[in-house]
VOBA-1610 file (N, C-alpha, C; in pm, whole numbers, padded with zeros to 5 digits, always signed):
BEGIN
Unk-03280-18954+08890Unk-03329-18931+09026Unk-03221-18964+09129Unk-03163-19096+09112Unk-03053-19144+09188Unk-02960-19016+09188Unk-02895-18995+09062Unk-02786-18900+09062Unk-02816-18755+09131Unk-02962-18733+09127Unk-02996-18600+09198Unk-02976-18572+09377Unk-03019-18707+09386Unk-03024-18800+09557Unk-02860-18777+09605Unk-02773-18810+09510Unk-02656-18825+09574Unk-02607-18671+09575Unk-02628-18581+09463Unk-02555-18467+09463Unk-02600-18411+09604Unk-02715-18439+09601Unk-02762-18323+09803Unk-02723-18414+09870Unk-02710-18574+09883Unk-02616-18612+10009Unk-02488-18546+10024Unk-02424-18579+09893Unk-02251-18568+09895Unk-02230-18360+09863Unk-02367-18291+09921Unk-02279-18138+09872Unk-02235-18137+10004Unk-02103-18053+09947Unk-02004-17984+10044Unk-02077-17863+10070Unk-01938-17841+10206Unk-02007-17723+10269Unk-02031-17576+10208Unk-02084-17447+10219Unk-02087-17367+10110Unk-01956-17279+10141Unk-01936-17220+10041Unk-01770-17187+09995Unk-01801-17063+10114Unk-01690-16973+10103Unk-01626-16858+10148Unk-01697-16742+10084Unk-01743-16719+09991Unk-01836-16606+09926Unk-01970-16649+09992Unk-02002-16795+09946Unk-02125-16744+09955Unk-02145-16763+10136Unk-02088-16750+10208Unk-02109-16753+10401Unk-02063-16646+10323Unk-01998-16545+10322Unk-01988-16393+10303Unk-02130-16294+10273Unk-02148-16404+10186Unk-02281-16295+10126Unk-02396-16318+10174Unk-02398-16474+10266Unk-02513-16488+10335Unk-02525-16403+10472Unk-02427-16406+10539Unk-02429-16364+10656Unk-02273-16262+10713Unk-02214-16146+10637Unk-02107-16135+10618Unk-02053-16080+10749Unk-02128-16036+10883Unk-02118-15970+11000Unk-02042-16146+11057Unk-02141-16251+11075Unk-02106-16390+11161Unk-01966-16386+11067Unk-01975-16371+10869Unk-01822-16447+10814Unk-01761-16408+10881Unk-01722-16264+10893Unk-01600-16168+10935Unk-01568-16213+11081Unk-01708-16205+11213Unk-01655-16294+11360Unk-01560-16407+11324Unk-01640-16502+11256Unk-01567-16619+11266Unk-01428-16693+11212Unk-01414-16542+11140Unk-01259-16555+11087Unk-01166-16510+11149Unk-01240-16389+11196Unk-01131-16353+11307Unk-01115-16395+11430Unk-01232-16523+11458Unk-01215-16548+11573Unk-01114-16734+11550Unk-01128-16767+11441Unk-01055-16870+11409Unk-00951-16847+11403Unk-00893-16735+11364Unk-00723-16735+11330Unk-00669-16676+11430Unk-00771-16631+11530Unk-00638-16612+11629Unk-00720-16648+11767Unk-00745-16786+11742Unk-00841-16886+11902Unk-00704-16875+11983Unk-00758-16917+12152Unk-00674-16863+12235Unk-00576-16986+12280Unk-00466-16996+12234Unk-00358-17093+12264Unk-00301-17151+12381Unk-00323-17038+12472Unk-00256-17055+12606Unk-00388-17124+12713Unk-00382-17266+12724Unk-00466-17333+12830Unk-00456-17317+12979Unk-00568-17318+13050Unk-00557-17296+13203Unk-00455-17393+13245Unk-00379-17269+13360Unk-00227-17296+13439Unk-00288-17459+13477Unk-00156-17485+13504Unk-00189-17679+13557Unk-00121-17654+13679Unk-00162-17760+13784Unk-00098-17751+13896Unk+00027-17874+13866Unk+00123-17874+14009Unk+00210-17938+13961Unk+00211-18091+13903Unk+00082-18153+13981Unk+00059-18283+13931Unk-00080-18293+13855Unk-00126-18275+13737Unk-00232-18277+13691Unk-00315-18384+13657Unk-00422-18375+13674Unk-00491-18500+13642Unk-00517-18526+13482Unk-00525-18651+13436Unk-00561-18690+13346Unk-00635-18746+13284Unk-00748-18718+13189Unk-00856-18704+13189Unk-00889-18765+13018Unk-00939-18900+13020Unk-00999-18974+12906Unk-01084-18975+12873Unk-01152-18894+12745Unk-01276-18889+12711Unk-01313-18959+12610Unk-01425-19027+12609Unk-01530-19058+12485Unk-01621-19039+12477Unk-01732-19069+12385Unk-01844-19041+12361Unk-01925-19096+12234Unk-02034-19136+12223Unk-02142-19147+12094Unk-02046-19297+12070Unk-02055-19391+12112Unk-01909-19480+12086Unk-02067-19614+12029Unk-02217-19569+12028Unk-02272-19644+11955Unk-02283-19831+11932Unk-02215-19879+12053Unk-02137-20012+12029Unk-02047-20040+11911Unk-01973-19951+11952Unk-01869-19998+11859Unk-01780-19950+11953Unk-01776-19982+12067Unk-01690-19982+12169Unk-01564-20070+12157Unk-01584-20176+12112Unk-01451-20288+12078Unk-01383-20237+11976Unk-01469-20180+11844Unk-01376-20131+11755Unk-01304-19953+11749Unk-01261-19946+11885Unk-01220-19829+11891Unk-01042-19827+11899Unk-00962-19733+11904Unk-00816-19818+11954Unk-00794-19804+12067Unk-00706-19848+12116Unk-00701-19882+12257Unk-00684-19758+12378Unk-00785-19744+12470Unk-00797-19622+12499Unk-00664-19597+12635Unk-00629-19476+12610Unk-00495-19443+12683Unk-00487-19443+12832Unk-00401-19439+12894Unk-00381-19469+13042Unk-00436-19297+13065Unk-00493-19287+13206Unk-00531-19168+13281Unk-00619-19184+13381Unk-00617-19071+13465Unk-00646-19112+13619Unk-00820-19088+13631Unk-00897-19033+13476Unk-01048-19078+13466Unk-01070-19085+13382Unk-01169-19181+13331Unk-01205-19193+13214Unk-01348-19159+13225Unk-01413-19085+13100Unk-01513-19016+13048Unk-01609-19064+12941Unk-01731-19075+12967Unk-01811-19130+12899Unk-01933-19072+12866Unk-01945-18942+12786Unk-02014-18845+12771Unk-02197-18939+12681Unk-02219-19023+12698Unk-02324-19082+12670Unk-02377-19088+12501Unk-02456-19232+12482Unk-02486-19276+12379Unk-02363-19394+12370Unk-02366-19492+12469Unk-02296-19575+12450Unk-02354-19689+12366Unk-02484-19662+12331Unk-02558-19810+12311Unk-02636-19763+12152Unk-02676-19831+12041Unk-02766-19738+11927Unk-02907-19806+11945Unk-02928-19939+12040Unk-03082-19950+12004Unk-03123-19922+12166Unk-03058-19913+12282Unk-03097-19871+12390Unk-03158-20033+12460Unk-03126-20162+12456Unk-03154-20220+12517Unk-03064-20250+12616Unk-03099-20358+12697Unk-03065-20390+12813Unk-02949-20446+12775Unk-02941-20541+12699Unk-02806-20675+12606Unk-02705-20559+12591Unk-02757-20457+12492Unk-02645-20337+12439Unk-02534-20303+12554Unk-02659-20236+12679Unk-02536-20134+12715Unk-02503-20250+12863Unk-02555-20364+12867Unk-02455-20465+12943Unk-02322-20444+12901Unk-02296-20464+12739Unk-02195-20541+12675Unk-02111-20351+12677Unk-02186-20243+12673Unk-02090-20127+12691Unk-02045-20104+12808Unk-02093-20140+12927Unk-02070-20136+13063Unk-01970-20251+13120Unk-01995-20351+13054Unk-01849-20461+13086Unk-01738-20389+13024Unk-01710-20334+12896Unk-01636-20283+12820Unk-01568-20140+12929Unk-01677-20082+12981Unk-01594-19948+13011Unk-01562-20018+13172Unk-01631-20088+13260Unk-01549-20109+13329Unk-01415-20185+13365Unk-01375-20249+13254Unk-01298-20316+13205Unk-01162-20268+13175Unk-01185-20122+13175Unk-01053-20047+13138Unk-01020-20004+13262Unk-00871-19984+13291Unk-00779-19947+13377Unk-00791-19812+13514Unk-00864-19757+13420Unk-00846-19591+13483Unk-00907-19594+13651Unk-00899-19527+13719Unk-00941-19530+13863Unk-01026-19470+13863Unk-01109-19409+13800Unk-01248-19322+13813Unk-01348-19377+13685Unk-01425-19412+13626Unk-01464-19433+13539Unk-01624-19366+13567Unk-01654-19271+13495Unk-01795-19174+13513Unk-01847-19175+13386Unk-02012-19168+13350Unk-02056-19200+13227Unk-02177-19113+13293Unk-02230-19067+13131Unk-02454-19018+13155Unk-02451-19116+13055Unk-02591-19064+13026Unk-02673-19173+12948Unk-02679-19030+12836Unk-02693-19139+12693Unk-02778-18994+12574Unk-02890-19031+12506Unk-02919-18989+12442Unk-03102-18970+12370Unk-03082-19157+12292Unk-02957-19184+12274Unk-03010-19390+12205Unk-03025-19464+12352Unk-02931-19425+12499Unk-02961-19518+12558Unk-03099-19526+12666Unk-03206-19594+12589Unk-03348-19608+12629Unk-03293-19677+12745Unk-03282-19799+12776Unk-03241-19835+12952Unk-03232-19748+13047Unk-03162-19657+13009Unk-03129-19533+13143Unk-03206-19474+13151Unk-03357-19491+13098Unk-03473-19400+13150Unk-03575-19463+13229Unk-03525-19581+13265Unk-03604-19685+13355Unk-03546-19685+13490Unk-03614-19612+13609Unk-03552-19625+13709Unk-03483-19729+13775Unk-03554-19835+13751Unk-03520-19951+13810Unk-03399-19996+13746Unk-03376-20019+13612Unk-03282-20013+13499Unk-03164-19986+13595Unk-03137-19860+13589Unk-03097-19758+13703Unk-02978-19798+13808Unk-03129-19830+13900Unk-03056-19889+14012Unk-02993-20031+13997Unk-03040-20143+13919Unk-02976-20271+13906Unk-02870-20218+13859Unk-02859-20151+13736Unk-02726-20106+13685Unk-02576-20090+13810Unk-02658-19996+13867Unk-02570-19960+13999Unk-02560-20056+14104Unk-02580-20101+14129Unk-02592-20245+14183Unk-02477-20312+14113Unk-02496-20344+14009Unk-02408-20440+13931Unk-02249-20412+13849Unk-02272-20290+13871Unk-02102-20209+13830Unk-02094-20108+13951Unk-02041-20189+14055Unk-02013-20048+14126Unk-01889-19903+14160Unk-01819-20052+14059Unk-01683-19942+13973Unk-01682-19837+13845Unk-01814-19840+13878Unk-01836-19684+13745Unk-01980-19624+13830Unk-01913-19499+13806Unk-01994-19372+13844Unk-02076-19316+13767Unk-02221-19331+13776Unk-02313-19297+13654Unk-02376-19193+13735Unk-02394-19075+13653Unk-02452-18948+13675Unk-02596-18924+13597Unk-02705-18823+13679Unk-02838-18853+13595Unk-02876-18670+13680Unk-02820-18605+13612Unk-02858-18450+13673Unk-02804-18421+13819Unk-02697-18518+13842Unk-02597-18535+13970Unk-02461-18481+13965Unk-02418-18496+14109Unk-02316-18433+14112Unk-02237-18608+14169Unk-02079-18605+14129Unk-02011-18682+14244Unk-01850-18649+14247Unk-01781-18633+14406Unk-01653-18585+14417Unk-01525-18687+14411Unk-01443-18640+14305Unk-01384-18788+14288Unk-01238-18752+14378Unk-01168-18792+14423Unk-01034-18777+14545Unk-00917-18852+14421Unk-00852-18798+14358Unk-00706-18811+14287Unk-00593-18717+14347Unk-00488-18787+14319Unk-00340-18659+14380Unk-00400-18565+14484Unk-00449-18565+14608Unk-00471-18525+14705Unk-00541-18408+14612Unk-00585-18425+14552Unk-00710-18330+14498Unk-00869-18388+14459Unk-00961-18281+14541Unk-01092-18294+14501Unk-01126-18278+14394Unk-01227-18336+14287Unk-01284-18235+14192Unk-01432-18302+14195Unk-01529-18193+14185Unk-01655-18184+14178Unk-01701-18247+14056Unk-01782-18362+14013Unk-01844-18383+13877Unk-01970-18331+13843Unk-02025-18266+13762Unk-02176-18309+13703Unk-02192-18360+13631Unk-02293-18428+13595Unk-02320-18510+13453Unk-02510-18498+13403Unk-02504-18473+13304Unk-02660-18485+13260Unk-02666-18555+13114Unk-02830-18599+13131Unk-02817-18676+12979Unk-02886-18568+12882Unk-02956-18471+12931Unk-03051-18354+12855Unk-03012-18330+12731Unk-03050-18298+12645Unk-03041-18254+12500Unk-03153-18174+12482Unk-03175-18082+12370Unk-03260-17966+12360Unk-03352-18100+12279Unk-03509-18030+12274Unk-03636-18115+12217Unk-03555-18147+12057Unk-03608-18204+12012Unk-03533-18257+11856Unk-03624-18408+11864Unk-03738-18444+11784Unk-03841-18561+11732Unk-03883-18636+11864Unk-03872-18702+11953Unk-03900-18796+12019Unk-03785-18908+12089Unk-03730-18838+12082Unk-03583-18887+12152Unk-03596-18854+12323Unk-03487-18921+12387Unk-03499-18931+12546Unk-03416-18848+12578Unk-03462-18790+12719Unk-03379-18689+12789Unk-03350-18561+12739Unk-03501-18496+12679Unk-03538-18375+12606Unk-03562-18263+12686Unk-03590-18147+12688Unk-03627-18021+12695Unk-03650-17943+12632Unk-03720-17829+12633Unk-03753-17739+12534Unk-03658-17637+12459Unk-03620-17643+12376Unk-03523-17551+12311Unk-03513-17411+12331Unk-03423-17368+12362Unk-03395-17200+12398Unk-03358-17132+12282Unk-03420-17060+12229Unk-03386-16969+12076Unk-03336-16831+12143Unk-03337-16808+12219Unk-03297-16678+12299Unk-03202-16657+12427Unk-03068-16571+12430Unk-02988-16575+12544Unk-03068-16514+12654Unk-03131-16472+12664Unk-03192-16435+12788Unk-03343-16471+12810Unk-03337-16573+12820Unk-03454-16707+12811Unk-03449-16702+12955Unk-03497-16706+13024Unk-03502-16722+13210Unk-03581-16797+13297Unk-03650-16928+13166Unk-03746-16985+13293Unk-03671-17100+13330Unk-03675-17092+13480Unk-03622-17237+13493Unk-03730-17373+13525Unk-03810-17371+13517Unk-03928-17477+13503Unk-03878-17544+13410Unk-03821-17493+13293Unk-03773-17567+13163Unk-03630-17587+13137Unk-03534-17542+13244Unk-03405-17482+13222Unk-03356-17577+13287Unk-03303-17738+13272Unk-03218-17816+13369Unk-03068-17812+13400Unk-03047-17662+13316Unk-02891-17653+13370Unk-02867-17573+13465Unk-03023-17533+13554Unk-03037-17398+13677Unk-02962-17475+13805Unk-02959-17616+13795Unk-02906-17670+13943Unk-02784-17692+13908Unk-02697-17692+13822Unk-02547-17700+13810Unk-02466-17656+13921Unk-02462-17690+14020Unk-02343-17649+14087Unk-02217-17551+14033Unk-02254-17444+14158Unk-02136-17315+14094Unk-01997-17386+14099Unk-02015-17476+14199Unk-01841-17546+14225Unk-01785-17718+14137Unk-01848-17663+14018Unk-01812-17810+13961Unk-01691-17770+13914Unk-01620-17876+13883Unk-01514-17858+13832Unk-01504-17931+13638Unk-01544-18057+13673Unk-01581-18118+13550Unk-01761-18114+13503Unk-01772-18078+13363Unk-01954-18064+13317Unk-01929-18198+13245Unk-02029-18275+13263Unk-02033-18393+13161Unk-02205-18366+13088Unk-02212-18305+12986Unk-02326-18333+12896Unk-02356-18443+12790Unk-02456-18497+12753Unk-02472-18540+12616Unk-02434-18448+12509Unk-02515-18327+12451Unk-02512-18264+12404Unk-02411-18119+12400Unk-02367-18050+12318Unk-02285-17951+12342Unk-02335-17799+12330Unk-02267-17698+12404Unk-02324-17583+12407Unk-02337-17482+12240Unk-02450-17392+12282Unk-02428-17319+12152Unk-02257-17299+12102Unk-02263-17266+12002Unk-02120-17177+11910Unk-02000-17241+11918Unk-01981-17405+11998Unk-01837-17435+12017Unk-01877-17617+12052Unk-01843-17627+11899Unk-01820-17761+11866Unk-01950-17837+11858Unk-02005-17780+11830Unk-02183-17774+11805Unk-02231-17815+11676Unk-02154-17763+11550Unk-02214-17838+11438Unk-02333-17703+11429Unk-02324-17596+11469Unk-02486-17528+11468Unk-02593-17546+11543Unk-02550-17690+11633Unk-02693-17754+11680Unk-02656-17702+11814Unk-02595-17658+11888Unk-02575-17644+12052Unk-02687-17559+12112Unk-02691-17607+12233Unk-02758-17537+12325Unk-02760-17399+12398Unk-02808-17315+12341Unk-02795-17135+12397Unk-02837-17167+12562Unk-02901-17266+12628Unk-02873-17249+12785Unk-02813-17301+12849Unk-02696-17429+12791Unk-02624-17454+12845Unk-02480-17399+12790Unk-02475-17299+12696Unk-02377-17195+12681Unk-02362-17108+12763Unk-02561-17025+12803Unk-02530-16921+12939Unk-02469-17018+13137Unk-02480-17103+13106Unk-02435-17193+13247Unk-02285-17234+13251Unk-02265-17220+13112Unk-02120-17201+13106Unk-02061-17128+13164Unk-02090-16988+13118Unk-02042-16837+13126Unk-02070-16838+13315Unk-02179-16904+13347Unk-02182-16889+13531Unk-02109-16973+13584Unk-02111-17144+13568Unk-02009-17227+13624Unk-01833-17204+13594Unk-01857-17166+13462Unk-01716-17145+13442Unk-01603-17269+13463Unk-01633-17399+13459Unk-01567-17531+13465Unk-01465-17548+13430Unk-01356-17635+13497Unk-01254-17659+13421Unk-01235-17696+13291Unk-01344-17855+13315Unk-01311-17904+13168Unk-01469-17910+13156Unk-01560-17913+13011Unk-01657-17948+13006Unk-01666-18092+12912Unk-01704-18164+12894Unk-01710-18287+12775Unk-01824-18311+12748Unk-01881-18353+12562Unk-01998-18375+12525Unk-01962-18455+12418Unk-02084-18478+12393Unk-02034-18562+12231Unk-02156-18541+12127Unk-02222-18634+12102Unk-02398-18593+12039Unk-02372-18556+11898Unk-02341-18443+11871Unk-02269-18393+11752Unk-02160-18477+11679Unk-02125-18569+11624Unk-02036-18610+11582Unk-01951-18570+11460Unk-02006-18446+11399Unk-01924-18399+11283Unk-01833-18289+11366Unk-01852-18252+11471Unk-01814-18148+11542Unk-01677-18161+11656Unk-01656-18271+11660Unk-01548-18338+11706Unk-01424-18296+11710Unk-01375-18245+11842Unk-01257-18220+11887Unk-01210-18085+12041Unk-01117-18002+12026Unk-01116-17945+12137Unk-01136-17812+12136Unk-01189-17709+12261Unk-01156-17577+12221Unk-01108-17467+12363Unk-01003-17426+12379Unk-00962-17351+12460Unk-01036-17211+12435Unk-01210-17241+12576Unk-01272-17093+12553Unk-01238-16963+12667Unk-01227-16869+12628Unk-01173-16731+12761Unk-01259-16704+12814Unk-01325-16689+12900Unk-01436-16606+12923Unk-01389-16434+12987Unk-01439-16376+12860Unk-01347-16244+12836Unk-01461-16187+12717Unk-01504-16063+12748Unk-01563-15979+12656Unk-01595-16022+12533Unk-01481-16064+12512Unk-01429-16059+12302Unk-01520-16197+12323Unk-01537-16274+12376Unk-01580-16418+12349Unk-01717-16416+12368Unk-01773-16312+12460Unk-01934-16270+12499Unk-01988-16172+12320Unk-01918-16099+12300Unk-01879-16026+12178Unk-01969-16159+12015Unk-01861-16230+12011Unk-01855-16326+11929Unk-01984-16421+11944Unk-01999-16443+12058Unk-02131-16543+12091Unk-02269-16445+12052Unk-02228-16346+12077Unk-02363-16257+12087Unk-02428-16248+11922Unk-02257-16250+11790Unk-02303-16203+11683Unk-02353-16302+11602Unk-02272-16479+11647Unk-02353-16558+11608Unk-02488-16609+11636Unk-02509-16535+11757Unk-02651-16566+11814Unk-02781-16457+11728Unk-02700-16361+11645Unk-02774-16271+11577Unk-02858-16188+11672Unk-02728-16156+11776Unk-02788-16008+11879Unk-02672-15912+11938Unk-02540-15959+11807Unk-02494-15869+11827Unk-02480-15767+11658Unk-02414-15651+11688Unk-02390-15573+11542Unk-02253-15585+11526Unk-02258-15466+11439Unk-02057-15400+11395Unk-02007-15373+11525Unk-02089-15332+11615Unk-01981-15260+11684Unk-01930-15413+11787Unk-02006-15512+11794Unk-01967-15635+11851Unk-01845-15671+11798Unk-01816-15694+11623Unk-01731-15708+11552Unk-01590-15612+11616Unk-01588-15540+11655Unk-01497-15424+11737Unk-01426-15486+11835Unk-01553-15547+11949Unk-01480-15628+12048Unk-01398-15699+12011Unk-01452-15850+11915Unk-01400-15971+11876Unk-01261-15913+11810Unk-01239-15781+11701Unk-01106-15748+11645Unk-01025-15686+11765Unk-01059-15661+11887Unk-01010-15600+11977Unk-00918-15748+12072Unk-01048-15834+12116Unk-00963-15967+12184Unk-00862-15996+12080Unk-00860-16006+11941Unk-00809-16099+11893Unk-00665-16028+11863Unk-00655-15894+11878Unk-00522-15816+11936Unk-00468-15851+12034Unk-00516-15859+12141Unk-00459-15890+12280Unk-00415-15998+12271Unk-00516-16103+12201Unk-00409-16225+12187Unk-00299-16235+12133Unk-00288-16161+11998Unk-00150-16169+11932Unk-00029-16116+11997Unk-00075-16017+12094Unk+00051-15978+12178Unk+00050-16060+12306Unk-00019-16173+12306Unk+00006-16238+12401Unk-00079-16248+12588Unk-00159-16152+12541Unk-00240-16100+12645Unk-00347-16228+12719Unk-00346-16255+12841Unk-00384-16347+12911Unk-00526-16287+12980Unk-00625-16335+12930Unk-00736-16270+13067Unk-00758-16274+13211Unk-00748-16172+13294Unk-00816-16256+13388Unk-00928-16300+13497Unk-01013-16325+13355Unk-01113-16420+13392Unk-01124-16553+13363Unk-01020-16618+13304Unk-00955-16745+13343Unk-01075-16800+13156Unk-01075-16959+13155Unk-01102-17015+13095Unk-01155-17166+13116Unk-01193-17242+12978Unk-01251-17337+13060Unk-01193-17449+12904Unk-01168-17577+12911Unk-01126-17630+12815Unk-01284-17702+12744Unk-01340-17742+12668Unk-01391-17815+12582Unk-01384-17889+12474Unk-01456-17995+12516Unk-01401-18153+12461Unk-01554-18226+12402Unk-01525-18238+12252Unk-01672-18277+12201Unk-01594-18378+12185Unk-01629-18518+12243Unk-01539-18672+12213Unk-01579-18755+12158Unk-01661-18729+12046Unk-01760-18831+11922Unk-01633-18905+11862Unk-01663-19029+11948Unk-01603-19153+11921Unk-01632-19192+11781Unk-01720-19226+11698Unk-01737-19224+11577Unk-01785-19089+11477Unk-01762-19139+11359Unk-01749-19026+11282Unk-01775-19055+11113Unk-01761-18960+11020Unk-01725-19000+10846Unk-01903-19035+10824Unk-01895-18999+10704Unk-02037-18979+10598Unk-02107-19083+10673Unk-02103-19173+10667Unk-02216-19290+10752Unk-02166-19323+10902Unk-02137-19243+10959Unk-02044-19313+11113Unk-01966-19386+11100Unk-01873-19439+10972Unk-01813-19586+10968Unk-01631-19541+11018Unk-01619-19414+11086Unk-01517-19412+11105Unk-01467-19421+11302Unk-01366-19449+11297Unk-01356-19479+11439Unk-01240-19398+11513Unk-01254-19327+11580Unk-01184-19197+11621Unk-01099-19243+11789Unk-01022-19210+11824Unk-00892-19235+11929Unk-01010-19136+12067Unk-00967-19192+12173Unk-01009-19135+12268Unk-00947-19001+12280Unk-01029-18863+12320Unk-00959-18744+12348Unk-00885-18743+12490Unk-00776-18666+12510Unk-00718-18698+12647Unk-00628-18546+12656Unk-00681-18456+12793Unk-00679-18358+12843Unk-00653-18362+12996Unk-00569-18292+13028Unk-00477-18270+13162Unk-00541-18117+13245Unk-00576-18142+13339Unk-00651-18023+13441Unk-00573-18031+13556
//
């Protein structure tokens, strides 16, 4: 029984035939959209800001390595795993404690405190050197440059967890009664989510409506975490071939979608730049490995 228990913990992922034979329209997107992802990141101005992300850091905030110098640091939420008050004291001394001149955080589905208004406001009260966001916006002033923040703690419904909504199975889902990414500001510059959008760095699990708010805000940088097997960066275009690709993993596009995606992924090889510009993404799951027992370097990205 034991030995049966471990073979379905420890199976690997399924090979190359059989994603062929399960789904061979998504294999073929996603190969061609892997081998030739888009290299060239949005132009930088001459002095760029620098931008420290973490996330899902679970209290194990001390055992992380030492997080790098930059002009904000990022705290894409789930700083705490049982959500008490003691926890995310001891994560909130910790992050304000570090160097950076901006320090911005949400809350995610472990930290229960941040759903207590009052919680809330003492919080704010008591660190007033960190910027906590709750479906807000705030403008931070670096190198004689503005940039717009949002931050939310939302995650799609999934058991009884905090800071839920109803799951979108469909791209053209349109209610916003249920839709909390309808007030996003067109002029943000930075998205701070818990959770990450459909098709990119998602693990499978992302959100199809905060993928379409993507495609409208169009952000510089976005950062999430939540996902922790999913961990790391992705330079997305917003360009046909990438609407193309989203559409076939969403199972609403066909062959002839497959056309687009072999079509962008030409233009890239010759070097071809869109211009409809791009947006960087940063899933920053601070921990990681078969039981979480691994401890991952802060991500750090220049806008």
């Amino acid at each position: 029984m034991a030995h049966g228990l471990d073979s379905i913990l420890n199976r690997g992922p399924p090979s190359a035939w059989e994603q062929f034979f399960e789904e061979p329209l998504v294999f073929f997107a996603r190969l061609i959209h892997n081998h030739f992802p888009l290299t060239l990141r949005p132009l930088l101005p001459s002095k760029p800001i620098r931008v420290v992300c973490v996330s899902d850091t679970h209290n194990a905030h001390h055992d992380l390595p030492p997080l790098p110098q930059g002009d904000i640091l990022i705290h894409s939420g789930d700083l705490t795993q049982s959500g008490t008050e003691g926890e995310l004291k001891d994560a909130l001394d910790w992050l304000v404690s570090q160097p950076h001149a901006h320090k911005v955080f949400i809350a995610g589905n472990h930290d229960q405190c941040l759903s207590n208004l009052d919680c809330r406001g003492a919080l704010r009260t008591l660190y007033p050197d960190l910027t906590y966001l709750h479906d807000t916006s705030a403008t931070l002033s670096i190198h004689d440059r503005q940039l717009n923040v949002y931050g939310s703690p939302q995650t799609p419904k999934h058991g009884s967890w905090l800071f839920q909504y109803p799951r979108v199975v469909h791209l053209s889902y349109d209610s916003a009664e249920t839709d909390p990414w309808s007030e996003v500001p067109l002029n943000t510059d930075i998205l701070i989510t818990h959770g990450p959008p459909a098709h990119h760095l998602d693990a499978g699990y992302g959100c199809l409506a905060l993928l379409r708010v993507l495609w409208r805000v169009r952000p510089r940088l976005h950062v999430f975490g939540h996902i922790h097997a999913a961990r790391g960066v992705e330079c997305v275009p917003w360009q046909d071939d990438q609407l193309a690709y989203e559409n076939i993993l969403a199972g609403q596009g066909g062959w002839y979608s497959l056309f687009g995606v072999i079509l962008g992924a030409v233009q890239r090889l010759f070097g071809g730049r869109g211009k409809e510009g791009s947006s960087l993404l940063v899933n920053a799951s601070s921990i990681g490995g078969f039981r979480d027992d691994k401890r991952n370097p802060a991500i750090v990205v220049d806008i």
